[in-house]
C-alpha positions in Angstrom: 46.2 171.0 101.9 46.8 174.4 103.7 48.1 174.1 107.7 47.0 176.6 110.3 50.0 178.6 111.0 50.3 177.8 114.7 50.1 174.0 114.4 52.9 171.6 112.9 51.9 168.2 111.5 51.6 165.4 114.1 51.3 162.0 112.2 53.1 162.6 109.0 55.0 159.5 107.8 59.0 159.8 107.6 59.1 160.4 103.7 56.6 163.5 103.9 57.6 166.9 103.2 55.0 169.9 102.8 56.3 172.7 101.5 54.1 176.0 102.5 54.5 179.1 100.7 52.9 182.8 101.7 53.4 184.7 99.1 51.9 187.7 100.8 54.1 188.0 103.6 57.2 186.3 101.1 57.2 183.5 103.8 58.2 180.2 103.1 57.7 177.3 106.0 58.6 173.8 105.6 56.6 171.4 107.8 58.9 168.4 107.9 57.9 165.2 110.0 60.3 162.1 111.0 58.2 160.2 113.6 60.2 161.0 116.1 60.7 164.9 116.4 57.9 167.2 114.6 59.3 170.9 114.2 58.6 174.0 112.0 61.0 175.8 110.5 61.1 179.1 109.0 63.2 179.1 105.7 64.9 182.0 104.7 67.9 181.0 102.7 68.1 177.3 101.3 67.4 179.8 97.5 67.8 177.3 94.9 65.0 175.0 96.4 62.9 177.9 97.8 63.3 179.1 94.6 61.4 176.1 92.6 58.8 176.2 95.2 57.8 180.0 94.8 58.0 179.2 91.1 56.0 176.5 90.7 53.2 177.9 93.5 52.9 181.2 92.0 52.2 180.2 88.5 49.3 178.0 89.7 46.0 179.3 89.0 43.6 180.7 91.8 43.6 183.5 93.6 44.4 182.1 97.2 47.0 184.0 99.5 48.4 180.0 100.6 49.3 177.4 98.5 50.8 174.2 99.6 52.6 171.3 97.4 53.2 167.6 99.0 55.9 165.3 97.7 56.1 161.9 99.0 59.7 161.5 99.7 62.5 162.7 101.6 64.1 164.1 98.8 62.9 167.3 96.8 61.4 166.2 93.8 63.9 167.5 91.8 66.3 164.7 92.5 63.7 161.9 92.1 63.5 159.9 89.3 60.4 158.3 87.2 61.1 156.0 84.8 58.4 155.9 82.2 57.3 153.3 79.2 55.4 154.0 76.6 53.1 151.2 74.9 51.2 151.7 71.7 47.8 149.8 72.3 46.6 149.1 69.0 43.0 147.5 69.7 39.3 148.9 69.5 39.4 152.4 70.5 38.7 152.8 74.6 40.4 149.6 74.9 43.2 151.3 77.2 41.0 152.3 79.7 40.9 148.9 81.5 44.7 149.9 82.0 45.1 152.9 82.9 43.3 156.1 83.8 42.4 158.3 80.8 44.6 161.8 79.8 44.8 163.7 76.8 42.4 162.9 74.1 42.5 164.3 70.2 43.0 162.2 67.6 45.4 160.1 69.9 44.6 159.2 73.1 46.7 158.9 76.4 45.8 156.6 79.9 48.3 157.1 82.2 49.6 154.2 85.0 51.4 155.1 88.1 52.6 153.0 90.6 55.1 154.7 93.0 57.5 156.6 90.8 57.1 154.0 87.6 54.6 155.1 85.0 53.4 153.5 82.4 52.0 155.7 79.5 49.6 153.9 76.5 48.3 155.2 73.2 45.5 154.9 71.2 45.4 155.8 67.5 41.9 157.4 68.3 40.9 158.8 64.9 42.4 155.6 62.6 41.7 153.8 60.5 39.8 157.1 58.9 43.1 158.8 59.3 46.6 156.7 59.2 48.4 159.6 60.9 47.3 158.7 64.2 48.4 155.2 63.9 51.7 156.7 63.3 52.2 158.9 66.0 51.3 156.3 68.9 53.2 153.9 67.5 56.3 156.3 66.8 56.3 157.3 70.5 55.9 153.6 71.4 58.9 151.6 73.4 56.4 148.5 72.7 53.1 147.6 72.1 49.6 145.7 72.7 48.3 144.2 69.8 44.6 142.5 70.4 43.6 140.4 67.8 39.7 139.3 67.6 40.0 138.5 64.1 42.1 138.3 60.8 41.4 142.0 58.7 43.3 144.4 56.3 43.6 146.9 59.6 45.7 143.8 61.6 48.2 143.6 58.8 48.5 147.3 58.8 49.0 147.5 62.3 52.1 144.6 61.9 53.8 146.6 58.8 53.8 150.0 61.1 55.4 148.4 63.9 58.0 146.9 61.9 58.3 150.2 59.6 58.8 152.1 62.9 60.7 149.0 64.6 58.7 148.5 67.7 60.8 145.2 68.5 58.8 144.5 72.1 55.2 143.8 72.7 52.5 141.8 73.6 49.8 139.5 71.3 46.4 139.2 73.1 44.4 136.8 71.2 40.4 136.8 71.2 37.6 135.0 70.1 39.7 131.6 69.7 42.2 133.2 67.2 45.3 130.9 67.2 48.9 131.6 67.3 49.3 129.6 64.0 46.6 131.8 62.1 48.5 135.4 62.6 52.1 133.5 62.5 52.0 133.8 58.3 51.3 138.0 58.8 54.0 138.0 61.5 56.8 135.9 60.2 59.8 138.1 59.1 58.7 141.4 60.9 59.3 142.9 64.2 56.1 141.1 66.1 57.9 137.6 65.4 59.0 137.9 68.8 56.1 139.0 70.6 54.4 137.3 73.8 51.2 135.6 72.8 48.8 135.6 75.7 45.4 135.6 76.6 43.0 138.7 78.6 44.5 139.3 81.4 44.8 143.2 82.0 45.7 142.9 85.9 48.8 140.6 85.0 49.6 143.1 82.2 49.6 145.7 84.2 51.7 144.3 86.5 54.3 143.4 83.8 54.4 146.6 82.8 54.8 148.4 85.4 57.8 146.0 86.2 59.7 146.7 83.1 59.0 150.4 83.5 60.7 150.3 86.5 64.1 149.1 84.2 63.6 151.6 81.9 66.8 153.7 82.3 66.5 157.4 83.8 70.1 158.5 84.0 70.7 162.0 85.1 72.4 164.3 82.7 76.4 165.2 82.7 77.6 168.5 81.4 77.2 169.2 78.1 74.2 167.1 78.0 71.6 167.4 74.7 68.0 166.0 74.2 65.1 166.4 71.9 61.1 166.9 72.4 59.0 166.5 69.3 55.9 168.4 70.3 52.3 166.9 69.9 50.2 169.0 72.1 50.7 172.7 72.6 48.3 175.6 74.2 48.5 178.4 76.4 47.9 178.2 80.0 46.0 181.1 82.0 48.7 182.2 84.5 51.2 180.1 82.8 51.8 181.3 79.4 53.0 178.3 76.9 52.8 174.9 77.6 54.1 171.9 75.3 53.2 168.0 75.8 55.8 165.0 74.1 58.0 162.6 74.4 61.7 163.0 75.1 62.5 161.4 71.8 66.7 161.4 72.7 69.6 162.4 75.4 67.9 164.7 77.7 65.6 168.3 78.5 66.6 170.1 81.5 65.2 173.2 83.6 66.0 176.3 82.1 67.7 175.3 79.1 67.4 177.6 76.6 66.7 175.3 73.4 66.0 175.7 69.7 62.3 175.5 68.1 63.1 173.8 65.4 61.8 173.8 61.8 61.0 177.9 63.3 64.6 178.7 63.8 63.8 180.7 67.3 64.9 180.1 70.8 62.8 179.1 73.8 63.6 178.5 77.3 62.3 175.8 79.6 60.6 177.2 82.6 59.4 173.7 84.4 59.4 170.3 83.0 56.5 168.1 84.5 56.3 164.0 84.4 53.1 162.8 85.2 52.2 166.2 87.0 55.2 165.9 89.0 57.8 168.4 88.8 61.5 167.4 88.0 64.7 168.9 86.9 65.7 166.8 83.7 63.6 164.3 81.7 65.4 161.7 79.9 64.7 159.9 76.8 61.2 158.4 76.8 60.1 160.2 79.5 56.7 162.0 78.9 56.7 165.7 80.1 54.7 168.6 79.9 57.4 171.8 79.7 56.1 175.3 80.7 58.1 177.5 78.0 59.0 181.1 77.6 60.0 183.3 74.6 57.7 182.1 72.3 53.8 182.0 72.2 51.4 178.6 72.0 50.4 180.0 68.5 53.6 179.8 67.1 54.1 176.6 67.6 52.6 173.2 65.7 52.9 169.6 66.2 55.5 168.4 64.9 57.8 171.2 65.9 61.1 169.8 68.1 62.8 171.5 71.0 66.0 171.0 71.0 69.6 171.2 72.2 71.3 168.8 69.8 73.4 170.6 67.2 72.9 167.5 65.4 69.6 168.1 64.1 68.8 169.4 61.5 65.9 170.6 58.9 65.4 170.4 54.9 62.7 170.4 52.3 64.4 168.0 50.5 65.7 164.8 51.6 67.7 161.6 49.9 68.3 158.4 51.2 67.8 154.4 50.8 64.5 153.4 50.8 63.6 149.7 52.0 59.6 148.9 50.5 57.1 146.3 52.3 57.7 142.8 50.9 53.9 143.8 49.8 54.7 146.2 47.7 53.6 145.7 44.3 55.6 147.5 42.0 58.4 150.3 41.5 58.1 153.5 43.0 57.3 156.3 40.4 59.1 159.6 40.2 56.2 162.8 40.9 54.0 160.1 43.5 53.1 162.0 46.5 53.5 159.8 49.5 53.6 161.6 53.2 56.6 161.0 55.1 56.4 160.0 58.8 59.2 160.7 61.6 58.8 161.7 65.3 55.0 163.9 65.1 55.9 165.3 62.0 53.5 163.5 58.8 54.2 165.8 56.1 53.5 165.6 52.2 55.9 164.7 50.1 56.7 164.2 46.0 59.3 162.0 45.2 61.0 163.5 42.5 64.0 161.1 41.8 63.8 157.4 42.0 67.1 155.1 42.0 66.1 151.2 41.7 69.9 150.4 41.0 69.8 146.4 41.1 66.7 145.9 42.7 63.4 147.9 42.7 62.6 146.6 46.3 65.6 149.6 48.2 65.6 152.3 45.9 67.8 155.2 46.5 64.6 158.2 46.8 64.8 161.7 47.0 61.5 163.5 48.5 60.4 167.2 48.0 58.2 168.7 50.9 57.2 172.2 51.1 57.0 172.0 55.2 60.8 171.1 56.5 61.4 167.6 57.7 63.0 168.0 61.2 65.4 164.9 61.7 68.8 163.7 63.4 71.0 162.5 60.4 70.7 158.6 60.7 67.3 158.7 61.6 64.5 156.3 60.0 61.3 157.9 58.6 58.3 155.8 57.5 56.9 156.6 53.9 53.1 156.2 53.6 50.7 156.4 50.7 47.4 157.5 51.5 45.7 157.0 47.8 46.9 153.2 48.4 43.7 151.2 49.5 44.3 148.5 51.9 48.4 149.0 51.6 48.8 152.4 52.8 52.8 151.9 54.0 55.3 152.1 51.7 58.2 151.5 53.7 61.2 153.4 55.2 64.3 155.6 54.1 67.1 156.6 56.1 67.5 160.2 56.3 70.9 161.6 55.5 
C-alpha cells in the first residue's frame, strides 16, 4: 500500500506502523497512527532500523520508485516474536490442507497456520510410500504429529516405528471408519505413540489445539555468544535476491548477519535476512521455520542436507561408530558390507556397514558405517538407519553418533 505524499493516515489502529521508503530521493517517512494524534515524520537518523527497512525494500522485486512494508504492531518487527510448531501429518496425501493453507511442495509438502504471531507449520511425506525419504524428513522436523488411521496396513506400522526411531513423543490419533483404540493399541504398545490422544475428525478443534500449544512453544531471544543450526531442505536463487535457503532451526539459534559455516562444504556464508512465515525478524530460535537470504556462496553450491551453522560442536565424517538399538521387529543380526541409508536432520545418505559388534545381544550392536557423502551431526545426536531392499520393514533402527 503506497500513501500520497501529502496525506498521513487518518483511521489507522494504535498497533500500525507503515514504513515508506523512496529510494529515489533516499527518503524514508514513517506514517505512525495512535488514535489520538496522526503525524508524519521525516526520518533521517534512527540508522539501525532505517537500515533493515531500506534493506529489505530494495531487494524486493519490481521496478517501482515506492515501496511500503506494514507490520501490525507497535514494535518493529525485529523485536517480535513467533513461536512456531511443527506437526508431521502422516495421513493420505492433501490431507493437511483442511488445516492449513498450502506452501512449498516437492516431495514434502508444507500448509502453513497463522493466527496472530503463533504458527503452526504441518508436513506431508508427499512422494512416500514410493520413497521412504520423505517420510523421514517430515517426521525429523516434526515437534509432534497427526496420525489418521482408516485402517490396519504395513504403511501404519511404518509410520509408528519412524516416530518412535526419530522420537516424536507428542501427537494426535484420529481414528476413521470405526477403527478402535484396542485394534492399533498391540502396534502402539512400547513406542513413542503409547501416549498419544485418540480422537475423532475434528479439524477446527485441532486447529485450535494447536495453535494453543504453539503459542507455548518457547522463543527465547539469544544472549552473547549464542550458536544454532539450520539443516537446509529447500535452496534456489532469487531474482534480485541472490541465495535463499528454507529449514528448520534444528538447535540454539540463527541471527541476522551471522557469518556461519556451510557445513559438509567447509565455506563460510553470511545471513542477510531471516524470514518466519514471510515476516522479517532478527533471530529464529530452535524450531522456528525460516527462509534466510544468504550471501557468499551461490544456490548451486548448496544441497539439501547441507547445515548452517555456528556451533563449533558439529561436526562432519564419512565414517561413523556408535550403539545401534534395532526394531523389536527385526529379524535377525545385522551383516557386516549391508548397505542401509542413514537418516539425521535432511541428510538420507548411503551407507555400508563395515563392522558389526553384537557383544551380548544381537538386538544393540556396536556399528560402524562407511558413507562416501559426510554425515553432518552434533556428537550425541540420534540417526535413524533404514534399509530400503527390506520389503514391508524398511527401518532398522537407531545409532548414536559419536
Amino acid at each position: 500500500m503506497v500513501l500520497p505524499e501529502d496525506e498521513g493516515p487518518t483511521s489507522w489502529e494504535r498497533s500500525t506502523v507503515i514504513v515508506r521508503i523512496s529510494p529515489s530521493t533516499d527518503v524514508f517517512t514513517f506514517f505512525i497512527s495512535d488514535n489520538v494524534h496522526d503525524e508524519v515524520i521525516n526520518v533521517v537518523g534512527f540508522l539501525s532500523e532505517i537500515w533493515f527497512f531500506w534493506t529489505v525494500c530494495t531487494e524486493w522485486e519490481g521496478d517501482a520508485d515506492d515501496k511500503t512494508h506494514k507490520y501490525n504492531d507497535a514494535k518493529t518487527p525485529m523485536s517480535i516474536t513467533m513461536p512456531n510448531l511443527t506437526v508431521a501429518v502422516l495421513a493420505p496425501n492433501g490431507y493437511a490442507r483442511d488445516l492449513g493453507k498450502k506452501g512449498t511442495s516437492t516431495d514434502i509438502t508444507f500448509y502453513n497456520l497463522k493466527k496472530g504471531h503463533d504458527t503452526v507449520t504441518f508436513l506431508e511425506p508427499t512422494r512416500y510410500p514410493d520413497r521412504l525419504a520423505p517420510l523421514f524428513y517430515v517426521v525429523s522436523m516434526a515437534h509432534e504429529a497427526i496420525v489418521v488411521v482408516s485402517e490396519i496396513t504395513p504403511m501404519l506400522a511404518e509410520w509408528i516405528l519412524m516416530l518412535d526411531c526419530a522420537g516424536v513423543k507428542n501427537g494426535t490419533i484420529i481414528l476413521k471408519n470405526y477403527i478402535q483404540p484396542n485394534q492399533i493399541a498391540p502396534l502402539t504398545k512400547g513406542t513413542v505413540l503409547e501416549a498419544y490422544k485418540i480422537t475423532e475428525e475434528d479439524f477446527i478443534g485441532l486447529s485450535a489445539e494447536l495453535l494453543e500449544r504453539a503459542a507455548n512453544q518457547p522463543d527465547i531471544e539469544p544472549k552473547e555468544g549464542a550458536v544454532g543450526s539450520v539443516p537446509i531442505d529447500h535452496h534456489f536463487n532469487v531474482r534480485g535476491i541472490g541465495t535463499v535457503i528454507l529449514g528448520c532451526v534444528a538447535d540454539g539459534w540463527i541471527k541476522k548477519h551471522d557469518k556461519m559455516r556451510v557445513e559438509p562444504l567447509g565455506k563460510t556464508a553470511q545471513i542477510r535476512s531471516v524470514q518466519k512465515h514471510d515476516d522479517d525478524f532478527a533471530w529464529a530460535y530452535a524450531g522456528d521455520r525460516v527462509g534466510c537470504a544468504l550471501k557468499d556462496i551461490d544456490a548451486e553450491e548448496l544441497d539439501r542436507g547441507f547445515v548452517l551453522t555456528t556451533d563449533p560442536n558439529v561436526t562432519n565424517s564419512t565414517t561413523v561408530t556408535g550403539d545401534a538399538r534395532l526394531v523389536k521387529y527385526w529379524p535377525s543380526e545385522i551383516k557386516e558390507q549391508m548397505v542401509v541409508s542413514v537418516g539425521h536432520w535432511m541428510q538420507f545418505l548411503s551407507a555400508r556397514i563395515t563392522k558389526v559388534d553384537n557383544g551380548s545381544d544381537w538386538h544393540v550392536p556396536k556399528l560402524t558405517l562407511e558413507m562416501e557423502t559426510p554425515l553432518v551431526y552434533k556428537p550425541g545426536d540420534t540417526a535413524v538407519i533404514h534399509y530400503l531392499d527390506g520389503g514391508k520393514l524398511r527401518i532398522v533402527g537407531t545409532i548414536k553418533l559419536p
